[in-house]
Structure formats: C-alpha cells, structure tokens
C-alpha positions in Angstrom: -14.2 31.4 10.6 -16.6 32.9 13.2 -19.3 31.4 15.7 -22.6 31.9 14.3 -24.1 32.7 17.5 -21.6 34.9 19.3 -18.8 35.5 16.4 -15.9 34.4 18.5 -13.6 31.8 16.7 -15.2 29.0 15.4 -13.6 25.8 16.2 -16.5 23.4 15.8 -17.4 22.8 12.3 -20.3 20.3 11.5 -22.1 19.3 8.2 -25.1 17.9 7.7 -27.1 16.7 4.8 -30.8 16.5 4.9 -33.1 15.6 1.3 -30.3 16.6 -0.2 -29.8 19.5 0.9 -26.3 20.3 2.7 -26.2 22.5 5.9 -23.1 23.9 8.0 -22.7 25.2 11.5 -19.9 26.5 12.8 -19.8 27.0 16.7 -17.3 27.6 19.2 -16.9 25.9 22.2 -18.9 27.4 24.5 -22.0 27.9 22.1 -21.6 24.2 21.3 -21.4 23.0 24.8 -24.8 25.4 25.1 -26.5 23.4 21.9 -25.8 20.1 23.6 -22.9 18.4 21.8 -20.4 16.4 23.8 -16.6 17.5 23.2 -13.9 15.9 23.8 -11.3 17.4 26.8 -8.7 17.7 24.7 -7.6 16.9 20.8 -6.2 13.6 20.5 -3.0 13.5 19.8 -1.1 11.8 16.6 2.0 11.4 16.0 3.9 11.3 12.9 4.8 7.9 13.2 0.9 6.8 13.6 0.0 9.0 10.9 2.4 6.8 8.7 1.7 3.5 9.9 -2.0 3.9 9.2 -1.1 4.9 5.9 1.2 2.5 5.0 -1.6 -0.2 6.7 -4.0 1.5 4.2 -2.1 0.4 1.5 -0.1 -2.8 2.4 -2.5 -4.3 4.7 -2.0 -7.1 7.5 1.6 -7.9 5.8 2.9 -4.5 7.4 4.4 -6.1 10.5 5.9 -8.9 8.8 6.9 -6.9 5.9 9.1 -4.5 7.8 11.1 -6.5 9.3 12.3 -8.1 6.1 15.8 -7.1 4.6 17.7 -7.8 1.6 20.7 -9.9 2.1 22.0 -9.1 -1.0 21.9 -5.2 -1.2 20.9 -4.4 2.4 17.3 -2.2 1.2 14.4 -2.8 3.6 10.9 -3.1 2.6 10.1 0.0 4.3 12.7 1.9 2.6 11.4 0.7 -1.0 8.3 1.5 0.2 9.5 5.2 1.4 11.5 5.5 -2.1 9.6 3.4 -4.4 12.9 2.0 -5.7 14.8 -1.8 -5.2 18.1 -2.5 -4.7 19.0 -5.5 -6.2 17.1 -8.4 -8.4 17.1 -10.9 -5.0 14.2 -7.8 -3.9 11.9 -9.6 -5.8 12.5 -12.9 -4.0 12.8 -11.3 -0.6 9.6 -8.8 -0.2 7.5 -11.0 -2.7 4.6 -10.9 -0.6 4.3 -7.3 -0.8 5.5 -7.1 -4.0 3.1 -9.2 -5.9 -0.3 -7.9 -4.8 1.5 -4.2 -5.8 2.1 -5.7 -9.3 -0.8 -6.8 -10.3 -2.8 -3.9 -9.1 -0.8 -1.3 -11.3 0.3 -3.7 -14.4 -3.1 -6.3 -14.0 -0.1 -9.2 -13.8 2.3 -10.6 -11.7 4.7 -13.1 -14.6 7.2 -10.8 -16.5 6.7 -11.0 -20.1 9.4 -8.5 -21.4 12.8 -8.2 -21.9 15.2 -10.9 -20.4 18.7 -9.8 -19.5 21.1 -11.5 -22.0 24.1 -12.0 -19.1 22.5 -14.3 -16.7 23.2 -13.0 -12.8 26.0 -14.9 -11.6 27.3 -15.1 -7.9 30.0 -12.3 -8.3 27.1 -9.9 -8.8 25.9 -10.6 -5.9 29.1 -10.3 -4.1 29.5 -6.8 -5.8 26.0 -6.2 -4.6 26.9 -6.8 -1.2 30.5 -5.2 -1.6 28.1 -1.6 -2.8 26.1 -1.8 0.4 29.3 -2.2 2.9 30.4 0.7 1.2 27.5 2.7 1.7 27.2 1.3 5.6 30.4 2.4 5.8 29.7 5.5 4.8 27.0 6.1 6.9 28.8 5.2 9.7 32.0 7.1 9.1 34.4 4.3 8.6 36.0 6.0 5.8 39.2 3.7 6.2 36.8 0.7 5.5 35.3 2.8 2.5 38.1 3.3 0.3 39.2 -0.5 1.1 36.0 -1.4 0.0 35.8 1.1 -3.1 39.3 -0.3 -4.1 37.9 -3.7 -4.2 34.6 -2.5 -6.6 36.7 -1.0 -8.8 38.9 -3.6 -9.0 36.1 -6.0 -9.5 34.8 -3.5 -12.4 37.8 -4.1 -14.3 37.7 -8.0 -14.5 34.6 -7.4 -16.3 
C-alpha cells in the first residue's frame, strides 16, 4: 500500500466512519507526523507467551493463575495442557480442574450433571494405580530413563493381564 500524499510505503492505516459512510487514509510516517498524529517511537513489542496468555485470559478468565498451576495426581495432565490439546487424562480431571471445567461445560452442552451413559465397571483403585504407572512411563520417556521404562512397561503389561 502507498502514501496517499507522497506514494512511499504506507505504514499508517486509519479508518474512519462518518453518517455512515466509511473513509480510509493511508500515510506514511512522515506525511503523518506532517498531518498531526502522534506515533509512537517504536512498535510495542509482544511476545508469544503474552499473546497466549491474553488469549487463554479471554477465555478462562480470572481462574488462569490458579488454574495453571493445578496437576493431576492421577495421570500427571496439567490444565494448561488440556487446554493446549483439548483432551483429559484420566476420570480424577474432572475432580481436579473442575472450576474450569464446569463453566466450559455448560457453555457448549447448556449443563454441567451428566445424564448419559454410566460405565458398567465402577473405577476401582488399581486403575488409578495403572493410571499413574502410564504417566511414569511416559515421564520416563521424556526424560530418557529407558531402564525405568521397560520396568515400568513390564509392570502395565503385567497388570493388563490380571484383568
């Protein structure tokens, strides 16, 4: 886009609407100085990070702070990452991030009390334990402890077949 006093590069783009009607100017610097507006020195800067806080503030709200800090004991998933992924890890997710959880639910489903389908084999405490087994496994993993991995995969699998 071009200055539309000298036809230099634009890089001041303004729009205006007046009785309805809509009117655009595009300036560069210098021409814009000349017309009177105030510029800043320099663009401000934004990082990455800010530009996903606000967004993530945009949508959770004031929770944000206390929110991400929270973690599943259970599978080890962090509100941020379920946030990131749009996935849980484990039924104890519910429990753990509820106050983010429950505003979410009943703006997409209009309800926060499950009316569906119940599982028919109630969660007992080895799940859990195979639960937390899966996410050692995958810390493991992550941390290249692959001794500590196939201990651990050995003891799922094993766990797999008592079913």
């Amino acid at each position: 886009m071009t200055c539309q006093r000298c036809l230099d590069e634009a890089s001041v783009h303004l729009t205006e609407t007046v009785e309805g009607l809509r009117r655009e100017l595009h300036l560069c610097v210098r021409c814009a100085r000349k017309a009177g507006l105030v510029l800043p020195e320099s663009p401000p800067k934004l990082g990455l990070d800010q530009v996903v806080e606000g967004l993530i503030i945009a949508h959770v709200g004031e929770l944000v702070g206390e929110l991400a800090e929270l973690t599943c004991p259970d599978c080890g998933v962090r509100f941020m990452e379920f946030r990131t992924l749009g996935k849980l890890g484990c039924p104890t997710d519910y429990q753990v991030f509820s106050k983010g959880l429950l505003p979410l639910m009943a703006r997409s489903h209009g309800a926060t009390r499950h009316v569906g389908k119940v599982p028919t084999r109630p969660t007992v405490a080895s799940d859990r334990v195979r639960l937390r087994l899966r996410s050692e496994f995958r810390a493991s993993i992550a941390l290249e402890d692959y001794e500590r991995a196939a201990s651990l995969r050995d003891l799922l699998r094993s766990k797999d077949a008592d079913r």
